[in-house]
PyMOL Python script that loads the backbone (N, CA, C, O; Angstrom):
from pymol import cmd

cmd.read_pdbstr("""\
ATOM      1  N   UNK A   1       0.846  -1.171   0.000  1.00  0.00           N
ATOM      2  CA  UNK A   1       0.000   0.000   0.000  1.00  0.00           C
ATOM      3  C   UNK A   1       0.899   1.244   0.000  1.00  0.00           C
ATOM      4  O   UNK A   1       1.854   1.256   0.776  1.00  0.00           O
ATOM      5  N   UNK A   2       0.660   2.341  -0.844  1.00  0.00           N
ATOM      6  CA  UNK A   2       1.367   3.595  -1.051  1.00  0.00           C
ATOM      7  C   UNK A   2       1.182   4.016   0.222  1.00  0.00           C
ATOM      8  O   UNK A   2       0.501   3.485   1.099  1.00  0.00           O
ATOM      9  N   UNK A   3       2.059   5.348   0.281  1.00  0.00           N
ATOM     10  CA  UNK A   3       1.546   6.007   1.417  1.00  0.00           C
ATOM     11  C   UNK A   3       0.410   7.122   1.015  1.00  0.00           C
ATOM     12  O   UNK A   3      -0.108   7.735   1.949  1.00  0.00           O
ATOM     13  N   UNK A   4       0.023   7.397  -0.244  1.00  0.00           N
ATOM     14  CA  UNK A   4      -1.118   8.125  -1.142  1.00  0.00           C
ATOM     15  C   UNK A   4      -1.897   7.386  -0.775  1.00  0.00           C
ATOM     16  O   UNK A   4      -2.270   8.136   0.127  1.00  0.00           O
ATOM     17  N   UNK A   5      -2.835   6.104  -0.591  1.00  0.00           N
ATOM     18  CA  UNK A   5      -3.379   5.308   0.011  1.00  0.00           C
ATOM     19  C   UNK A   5      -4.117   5.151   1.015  1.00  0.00           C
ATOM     20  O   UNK A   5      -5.328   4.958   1.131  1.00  0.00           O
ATOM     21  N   UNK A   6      -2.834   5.305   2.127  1.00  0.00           N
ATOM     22  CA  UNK A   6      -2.933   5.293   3.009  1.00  0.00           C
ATOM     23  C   UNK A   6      -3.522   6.647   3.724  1.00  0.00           C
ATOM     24  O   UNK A   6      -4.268   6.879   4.675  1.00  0.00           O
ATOM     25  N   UNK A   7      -2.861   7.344   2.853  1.00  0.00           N
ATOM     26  CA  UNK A   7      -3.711   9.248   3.403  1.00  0.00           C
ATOM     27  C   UNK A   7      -5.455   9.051   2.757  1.00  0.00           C
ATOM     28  O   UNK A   7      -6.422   9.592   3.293  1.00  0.00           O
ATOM     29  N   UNK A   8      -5.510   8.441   1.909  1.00  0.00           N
ATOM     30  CA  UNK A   8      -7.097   8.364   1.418  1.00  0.00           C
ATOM     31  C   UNK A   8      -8.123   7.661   2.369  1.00  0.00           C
ATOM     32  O   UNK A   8      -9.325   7.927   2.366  1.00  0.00           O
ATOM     33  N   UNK A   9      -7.504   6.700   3.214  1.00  0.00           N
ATOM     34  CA  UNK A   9      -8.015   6.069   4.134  1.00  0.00           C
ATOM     35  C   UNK A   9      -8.404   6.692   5.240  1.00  0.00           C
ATOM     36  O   UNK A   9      -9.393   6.468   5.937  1.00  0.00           O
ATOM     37  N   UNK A  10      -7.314   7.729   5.396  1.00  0.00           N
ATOM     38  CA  UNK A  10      -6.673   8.463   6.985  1.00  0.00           C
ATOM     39  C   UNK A  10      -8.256   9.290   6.298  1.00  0.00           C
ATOM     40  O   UNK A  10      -9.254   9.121   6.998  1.00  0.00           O
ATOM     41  N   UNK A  11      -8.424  10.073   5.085  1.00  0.00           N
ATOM     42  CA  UNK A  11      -9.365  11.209   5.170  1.00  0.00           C
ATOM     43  C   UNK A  11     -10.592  10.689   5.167  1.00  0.00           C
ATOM     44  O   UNK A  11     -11.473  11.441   5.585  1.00  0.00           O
ATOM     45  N   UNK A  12     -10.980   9.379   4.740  1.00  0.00           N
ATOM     46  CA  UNK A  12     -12.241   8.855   5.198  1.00  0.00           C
ATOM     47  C   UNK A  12     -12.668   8.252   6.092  1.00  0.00           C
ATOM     48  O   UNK A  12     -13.844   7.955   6.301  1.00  0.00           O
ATOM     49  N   UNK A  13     -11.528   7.956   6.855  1.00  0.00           N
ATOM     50  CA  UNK A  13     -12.011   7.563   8.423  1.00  0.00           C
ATOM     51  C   UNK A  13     -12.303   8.865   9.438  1.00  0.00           C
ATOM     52  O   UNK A  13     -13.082   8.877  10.391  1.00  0.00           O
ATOM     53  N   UNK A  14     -11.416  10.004   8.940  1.00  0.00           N
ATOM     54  CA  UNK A  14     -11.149  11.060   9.297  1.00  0.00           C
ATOM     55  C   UNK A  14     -13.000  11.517   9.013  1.00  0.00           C
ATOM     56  O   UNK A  14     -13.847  11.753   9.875  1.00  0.00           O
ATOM     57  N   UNK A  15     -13.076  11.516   8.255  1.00  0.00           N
ATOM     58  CA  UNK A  15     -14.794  11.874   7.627  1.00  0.00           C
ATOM     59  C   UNK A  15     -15.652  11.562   8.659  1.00  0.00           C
ATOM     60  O   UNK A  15     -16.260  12.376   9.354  1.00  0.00           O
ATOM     61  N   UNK A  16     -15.697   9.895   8.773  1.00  0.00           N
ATOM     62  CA  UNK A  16     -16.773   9.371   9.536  1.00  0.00           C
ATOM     63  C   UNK A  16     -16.577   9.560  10.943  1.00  0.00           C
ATOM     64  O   UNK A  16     -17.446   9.024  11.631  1.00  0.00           O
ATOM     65  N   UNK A  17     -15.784  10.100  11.488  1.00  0.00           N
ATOM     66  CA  UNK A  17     -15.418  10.305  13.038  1.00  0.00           C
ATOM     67  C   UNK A  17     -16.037  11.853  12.797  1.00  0.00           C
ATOM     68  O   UNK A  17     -16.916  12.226  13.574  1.00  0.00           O
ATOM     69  N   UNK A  18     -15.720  12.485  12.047  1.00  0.00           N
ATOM     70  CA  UNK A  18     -16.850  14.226  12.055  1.00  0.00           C
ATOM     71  C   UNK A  18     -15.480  14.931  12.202  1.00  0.00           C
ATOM     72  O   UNK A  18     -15.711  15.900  12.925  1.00  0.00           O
ATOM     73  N   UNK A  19     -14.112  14.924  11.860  1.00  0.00           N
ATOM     74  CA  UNK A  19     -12.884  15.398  12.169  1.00  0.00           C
ATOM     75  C   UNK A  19     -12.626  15.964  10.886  1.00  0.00           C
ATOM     76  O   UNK A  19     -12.570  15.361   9.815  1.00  0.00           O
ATOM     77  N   UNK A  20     -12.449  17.394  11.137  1.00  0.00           N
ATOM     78  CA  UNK A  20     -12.425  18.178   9.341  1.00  0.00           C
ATOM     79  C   UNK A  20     -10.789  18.113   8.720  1.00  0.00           C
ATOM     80  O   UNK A  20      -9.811  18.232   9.458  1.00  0.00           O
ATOM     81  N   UNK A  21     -10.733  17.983   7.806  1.00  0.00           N
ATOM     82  CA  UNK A  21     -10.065  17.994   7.192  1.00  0.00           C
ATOM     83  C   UNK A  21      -9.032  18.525   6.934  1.00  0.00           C
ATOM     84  O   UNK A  21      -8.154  18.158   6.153  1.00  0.00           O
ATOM     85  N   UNK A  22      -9.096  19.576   7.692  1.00  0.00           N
ATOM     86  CA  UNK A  22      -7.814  20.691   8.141  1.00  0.00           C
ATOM     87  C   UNK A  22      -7.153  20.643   9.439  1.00  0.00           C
ATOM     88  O   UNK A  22      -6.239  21.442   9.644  1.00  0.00           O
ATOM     89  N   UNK A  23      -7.527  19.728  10.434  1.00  0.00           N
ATOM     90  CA  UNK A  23      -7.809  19.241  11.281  1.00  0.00           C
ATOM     91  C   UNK A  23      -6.709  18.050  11.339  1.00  0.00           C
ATOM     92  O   UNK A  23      -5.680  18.119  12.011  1.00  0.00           O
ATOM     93  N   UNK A  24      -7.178  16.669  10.327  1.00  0.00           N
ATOM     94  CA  UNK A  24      -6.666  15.678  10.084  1.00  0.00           C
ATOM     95  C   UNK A  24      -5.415  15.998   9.436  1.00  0.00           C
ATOM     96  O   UNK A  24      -4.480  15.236   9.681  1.00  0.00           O
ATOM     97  N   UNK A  25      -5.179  17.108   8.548  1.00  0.00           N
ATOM     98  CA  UNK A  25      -4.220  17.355   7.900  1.00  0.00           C
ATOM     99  C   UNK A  25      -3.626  18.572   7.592  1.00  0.00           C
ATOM    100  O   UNK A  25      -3.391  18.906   6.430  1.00  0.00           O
ATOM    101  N   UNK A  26      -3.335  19.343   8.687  1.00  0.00           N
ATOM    102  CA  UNK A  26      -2.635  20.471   8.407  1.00  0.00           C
ATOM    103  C   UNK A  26      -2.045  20.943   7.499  1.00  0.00           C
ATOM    104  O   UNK A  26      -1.594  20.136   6.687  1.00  0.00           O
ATOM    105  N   UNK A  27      -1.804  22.412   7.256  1.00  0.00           N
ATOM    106  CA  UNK A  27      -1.233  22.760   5.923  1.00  0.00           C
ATOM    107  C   UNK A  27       0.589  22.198   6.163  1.00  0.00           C
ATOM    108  O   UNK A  27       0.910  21.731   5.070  1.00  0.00           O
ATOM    109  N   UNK A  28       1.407  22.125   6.824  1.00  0.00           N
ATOM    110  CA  UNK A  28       2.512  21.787   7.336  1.00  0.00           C
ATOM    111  C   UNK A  28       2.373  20.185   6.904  1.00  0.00           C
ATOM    112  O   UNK A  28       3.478  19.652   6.797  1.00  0.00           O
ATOM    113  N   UNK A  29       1.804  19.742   6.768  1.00  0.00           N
ATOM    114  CA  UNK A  29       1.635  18.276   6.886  1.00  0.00           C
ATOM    115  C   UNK A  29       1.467  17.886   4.919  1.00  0.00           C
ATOM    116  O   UNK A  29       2.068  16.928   4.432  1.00  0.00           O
ATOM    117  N   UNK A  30       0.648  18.739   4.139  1.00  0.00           N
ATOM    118  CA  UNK A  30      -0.115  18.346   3.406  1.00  0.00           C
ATOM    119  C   UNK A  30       1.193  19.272   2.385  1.00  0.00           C
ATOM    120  O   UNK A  30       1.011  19.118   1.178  1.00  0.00           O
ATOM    121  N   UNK A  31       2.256  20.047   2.704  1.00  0.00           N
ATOM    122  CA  UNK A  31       3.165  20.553   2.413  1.00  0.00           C
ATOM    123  C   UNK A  31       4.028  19.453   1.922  1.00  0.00           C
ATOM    124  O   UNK A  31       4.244  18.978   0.807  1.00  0.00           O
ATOM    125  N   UNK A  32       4.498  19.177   3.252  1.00  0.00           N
ATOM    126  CA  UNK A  32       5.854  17.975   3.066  1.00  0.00           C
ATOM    127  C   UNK A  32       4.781  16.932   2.429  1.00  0.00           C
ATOM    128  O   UNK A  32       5.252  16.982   1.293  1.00  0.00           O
ATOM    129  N   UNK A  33       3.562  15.915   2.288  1.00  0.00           N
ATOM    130  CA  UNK A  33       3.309  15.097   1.549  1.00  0.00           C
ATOM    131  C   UNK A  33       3.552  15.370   0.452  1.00  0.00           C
ATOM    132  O   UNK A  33       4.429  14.578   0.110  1.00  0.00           O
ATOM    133  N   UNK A  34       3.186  16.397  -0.824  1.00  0.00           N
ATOM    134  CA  UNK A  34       3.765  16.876  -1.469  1.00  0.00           C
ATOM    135  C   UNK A  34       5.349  16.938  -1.986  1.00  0.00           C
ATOM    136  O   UNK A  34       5.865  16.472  -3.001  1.00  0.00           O
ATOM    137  N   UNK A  35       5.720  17.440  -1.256  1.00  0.00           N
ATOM    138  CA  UNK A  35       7.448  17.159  -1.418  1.00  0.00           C
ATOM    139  C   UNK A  35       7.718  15.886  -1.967  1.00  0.00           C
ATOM    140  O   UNK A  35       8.336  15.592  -2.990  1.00  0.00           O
ATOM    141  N   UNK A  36       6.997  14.976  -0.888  1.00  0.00           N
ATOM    142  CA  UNK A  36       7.486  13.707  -1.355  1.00  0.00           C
ATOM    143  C   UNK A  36       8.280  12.903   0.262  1.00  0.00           C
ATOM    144  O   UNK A  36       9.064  11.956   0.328  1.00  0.00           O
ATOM    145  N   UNK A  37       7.580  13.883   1.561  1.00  0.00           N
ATOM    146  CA  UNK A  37       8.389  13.246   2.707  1.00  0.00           C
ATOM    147  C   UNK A  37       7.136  12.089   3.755  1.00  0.00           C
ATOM    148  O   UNK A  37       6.582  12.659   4.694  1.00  0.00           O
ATOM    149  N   UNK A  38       6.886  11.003   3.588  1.00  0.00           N
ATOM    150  CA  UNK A  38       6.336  10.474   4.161  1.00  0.00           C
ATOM    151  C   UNK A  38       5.896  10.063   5.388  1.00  0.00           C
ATOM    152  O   UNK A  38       5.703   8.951   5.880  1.00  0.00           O
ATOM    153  N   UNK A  39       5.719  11.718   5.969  1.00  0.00           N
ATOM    154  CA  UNK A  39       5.344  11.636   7.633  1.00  0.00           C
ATOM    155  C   UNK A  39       3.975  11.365   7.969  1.00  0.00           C
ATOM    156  O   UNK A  39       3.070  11.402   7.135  1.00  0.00           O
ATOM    157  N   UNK A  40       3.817  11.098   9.156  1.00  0.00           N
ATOM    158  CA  UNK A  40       2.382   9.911   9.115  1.00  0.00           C
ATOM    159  C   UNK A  40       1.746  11.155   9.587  1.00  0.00           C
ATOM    160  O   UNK A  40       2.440  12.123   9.900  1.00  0.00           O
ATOM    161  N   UNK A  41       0.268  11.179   9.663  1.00  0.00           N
ATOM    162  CA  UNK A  41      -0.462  12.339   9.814  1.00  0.00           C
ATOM    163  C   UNK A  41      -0.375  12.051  11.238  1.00  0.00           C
ATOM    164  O   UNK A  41      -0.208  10.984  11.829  1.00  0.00           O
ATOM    165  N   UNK A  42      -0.625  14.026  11.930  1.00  0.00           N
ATOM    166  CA  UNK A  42      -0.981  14.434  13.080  1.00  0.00           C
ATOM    167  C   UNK A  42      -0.904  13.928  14.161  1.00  0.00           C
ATOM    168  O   UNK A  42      -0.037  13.897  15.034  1.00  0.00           O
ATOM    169  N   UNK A  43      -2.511  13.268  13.974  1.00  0.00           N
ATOM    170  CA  UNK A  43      -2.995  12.666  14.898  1.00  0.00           C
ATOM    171  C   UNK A  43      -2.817  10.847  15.095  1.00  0.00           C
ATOM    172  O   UNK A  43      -3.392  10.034  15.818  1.00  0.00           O
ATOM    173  N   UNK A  44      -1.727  10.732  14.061  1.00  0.00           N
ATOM    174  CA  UNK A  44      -1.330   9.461  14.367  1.00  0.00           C
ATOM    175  C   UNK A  44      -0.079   9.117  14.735  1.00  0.00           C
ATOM    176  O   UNK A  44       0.289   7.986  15.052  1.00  0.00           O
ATOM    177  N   UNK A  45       0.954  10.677  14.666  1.00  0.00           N
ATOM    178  CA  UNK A  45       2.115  10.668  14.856  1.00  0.00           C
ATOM    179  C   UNK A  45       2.718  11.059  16.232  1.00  0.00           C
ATOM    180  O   UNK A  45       2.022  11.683  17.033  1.00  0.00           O
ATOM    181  N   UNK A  46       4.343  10.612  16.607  1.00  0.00           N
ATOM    182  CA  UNK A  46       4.282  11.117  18.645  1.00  0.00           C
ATOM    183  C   UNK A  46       4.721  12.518  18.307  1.00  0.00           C
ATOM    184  O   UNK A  46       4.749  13.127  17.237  1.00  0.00           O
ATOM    185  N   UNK A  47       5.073  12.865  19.600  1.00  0.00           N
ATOM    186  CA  UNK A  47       5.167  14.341  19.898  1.00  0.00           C
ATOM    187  C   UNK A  47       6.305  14.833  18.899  1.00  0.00           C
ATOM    188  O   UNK A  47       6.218  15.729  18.059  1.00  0.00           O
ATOM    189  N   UNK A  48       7.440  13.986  19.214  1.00  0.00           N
ATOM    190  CA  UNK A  48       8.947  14.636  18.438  1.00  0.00           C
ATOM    191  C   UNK A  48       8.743  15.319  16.876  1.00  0.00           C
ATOM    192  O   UNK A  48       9.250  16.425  16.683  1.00  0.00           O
ATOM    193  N   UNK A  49       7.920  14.579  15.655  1.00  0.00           N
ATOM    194  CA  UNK A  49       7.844  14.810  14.705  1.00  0.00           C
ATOM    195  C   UNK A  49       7.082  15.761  14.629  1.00  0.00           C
ATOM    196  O   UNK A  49       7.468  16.588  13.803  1.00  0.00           O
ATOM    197  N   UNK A  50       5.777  16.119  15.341  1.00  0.00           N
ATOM    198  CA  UNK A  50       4.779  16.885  14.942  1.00  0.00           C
ATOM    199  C   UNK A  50       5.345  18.007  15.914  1.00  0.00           C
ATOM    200  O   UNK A  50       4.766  19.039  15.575  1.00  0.00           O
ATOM    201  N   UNK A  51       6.240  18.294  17.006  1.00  0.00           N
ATOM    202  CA  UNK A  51       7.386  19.645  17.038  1.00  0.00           C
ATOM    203  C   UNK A  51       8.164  19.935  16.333  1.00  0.00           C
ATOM    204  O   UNK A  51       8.595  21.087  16.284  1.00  0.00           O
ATOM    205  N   UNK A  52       8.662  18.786  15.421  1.00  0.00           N
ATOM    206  CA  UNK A  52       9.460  19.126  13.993  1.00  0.00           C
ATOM    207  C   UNK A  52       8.974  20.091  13.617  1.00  0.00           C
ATOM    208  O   UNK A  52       9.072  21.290  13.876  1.00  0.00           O
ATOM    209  N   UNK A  53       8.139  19.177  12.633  1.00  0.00           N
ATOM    210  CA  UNK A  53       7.697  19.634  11.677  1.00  0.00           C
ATOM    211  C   UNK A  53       6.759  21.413  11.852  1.00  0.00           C
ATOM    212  O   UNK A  53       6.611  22.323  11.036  1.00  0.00           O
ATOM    213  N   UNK A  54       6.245  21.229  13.500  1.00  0.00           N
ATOM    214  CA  UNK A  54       5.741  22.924  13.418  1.00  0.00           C
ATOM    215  C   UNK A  54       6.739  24.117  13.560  1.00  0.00           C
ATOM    216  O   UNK A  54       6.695  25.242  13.061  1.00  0.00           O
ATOM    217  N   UNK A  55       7.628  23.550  14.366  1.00  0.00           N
ATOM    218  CA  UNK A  55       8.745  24.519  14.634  1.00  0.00           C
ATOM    219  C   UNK A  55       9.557  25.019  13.163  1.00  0.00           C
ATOM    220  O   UNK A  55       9.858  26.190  12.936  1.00  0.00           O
ATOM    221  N   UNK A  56       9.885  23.648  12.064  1.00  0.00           N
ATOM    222  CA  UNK A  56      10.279  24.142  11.242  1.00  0.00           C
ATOM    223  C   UNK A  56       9.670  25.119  10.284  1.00  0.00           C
ATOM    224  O   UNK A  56      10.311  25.877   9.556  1.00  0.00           O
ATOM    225  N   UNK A  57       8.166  25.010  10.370  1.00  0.00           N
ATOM    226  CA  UNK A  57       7.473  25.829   9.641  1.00  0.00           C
ATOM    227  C   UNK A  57       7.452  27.307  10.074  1.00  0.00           C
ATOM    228  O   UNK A  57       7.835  28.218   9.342  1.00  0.00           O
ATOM    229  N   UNK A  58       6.918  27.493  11.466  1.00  0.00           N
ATOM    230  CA  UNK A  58       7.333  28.728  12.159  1.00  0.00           C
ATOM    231  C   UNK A  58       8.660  29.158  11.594  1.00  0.00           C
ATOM    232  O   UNK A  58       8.918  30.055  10.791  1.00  0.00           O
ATOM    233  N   UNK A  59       9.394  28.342  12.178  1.00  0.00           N
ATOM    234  CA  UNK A  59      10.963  29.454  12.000  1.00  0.00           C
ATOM    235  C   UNK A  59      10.999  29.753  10.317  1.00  0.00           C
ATOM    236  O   UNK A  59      10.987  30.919   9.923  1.00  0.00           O
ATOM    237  N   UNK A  60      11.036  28.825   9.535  1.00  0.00           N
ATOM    238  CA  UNK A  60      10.556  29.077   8.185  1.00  0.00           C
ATOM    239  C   UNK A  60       9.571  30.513   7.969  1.00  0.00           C
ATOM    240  O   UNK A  60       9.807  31.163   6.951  1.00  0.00           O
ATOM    241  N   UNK A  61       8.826  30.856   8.607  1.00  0.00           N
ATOM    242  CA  UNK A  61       7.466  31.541   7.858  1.00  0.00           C
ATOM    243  C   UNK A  61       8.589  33.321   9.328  1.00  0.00           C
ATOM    244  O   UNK A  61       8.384  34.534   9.282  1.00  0.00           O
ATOM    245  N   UNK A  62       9.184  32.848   9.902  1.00  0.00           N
ATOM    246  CA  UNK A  62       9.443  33.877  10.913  1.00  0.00           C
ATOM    247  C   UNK A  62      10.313  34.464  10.559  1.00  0.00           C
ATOM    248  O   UNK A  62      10.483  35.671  10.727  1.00  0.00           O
ATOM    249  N   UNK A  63      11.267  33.446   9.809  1.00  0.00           N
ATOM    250  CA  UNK A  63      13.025  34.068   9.149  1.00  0.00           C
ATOM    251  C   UNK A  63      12.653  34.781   8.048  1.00  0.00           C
ATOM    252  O   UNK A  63      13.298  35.715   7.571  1.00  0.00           O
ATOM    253  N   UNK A  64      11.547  34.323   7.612  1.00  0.00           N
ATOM    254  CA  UNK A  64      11.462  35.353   5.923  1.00  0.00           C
ATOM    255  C   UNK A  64      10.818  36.804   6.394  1.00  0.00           C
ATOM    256  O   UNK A  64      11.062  37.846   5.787  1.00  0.00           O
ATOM    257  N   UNK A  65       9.955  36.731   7.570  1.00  0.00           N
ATOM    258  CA  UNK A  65       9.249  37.920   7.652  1.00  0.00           C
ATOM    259  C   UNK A  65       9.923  38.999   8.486  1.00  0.00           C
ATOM    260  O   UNK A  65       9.510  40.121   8.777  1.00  0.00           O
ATOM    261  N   UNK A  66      11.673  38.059   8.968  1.00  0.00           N
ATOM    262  CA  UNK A  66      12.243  39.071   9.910  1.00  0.00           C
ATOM    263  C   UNK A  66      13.337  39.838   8.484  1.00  0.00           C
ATOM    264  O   UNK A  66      14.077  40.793   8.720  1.00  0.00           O
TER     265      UNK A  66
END
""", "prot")
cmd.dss("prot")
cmd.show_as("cartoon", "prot")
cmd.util.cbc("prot")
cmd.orient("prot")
């Protein structure tokens, strides 16, 4: 199973629980899928990655605006 797949699954289970979609998949998240980096969504992932991944975005979105 891809990991494209596997996110199609994540958004229709995501559906039937009433959990929106922005929610299940942050823009930070739905970024790097794109890229091509196969981090597991959100709410299925532990703490370390999902401080990664926000911190890098912050400092990202903070360094350009300083």
């Amino acid at each position: 199973m891809t990991h494209q797949e596997k996110l199609e699954i994540m958004y229709r289970h995501m559906a039937l629980l009433g959990v929106p979609k922005s929610t299940a998949a942050p823009p930070a998240w739905r970024i790097l899928w794109r890229l091509g980096v196969g981090v597991s969504p959100p709410l299925f992932a532990s703490f370390i990655p999902c401080a990664l991944a926000m911190g890098a975005g912050f400092a990202l979105l903070w360094g350009l605006l300083m």
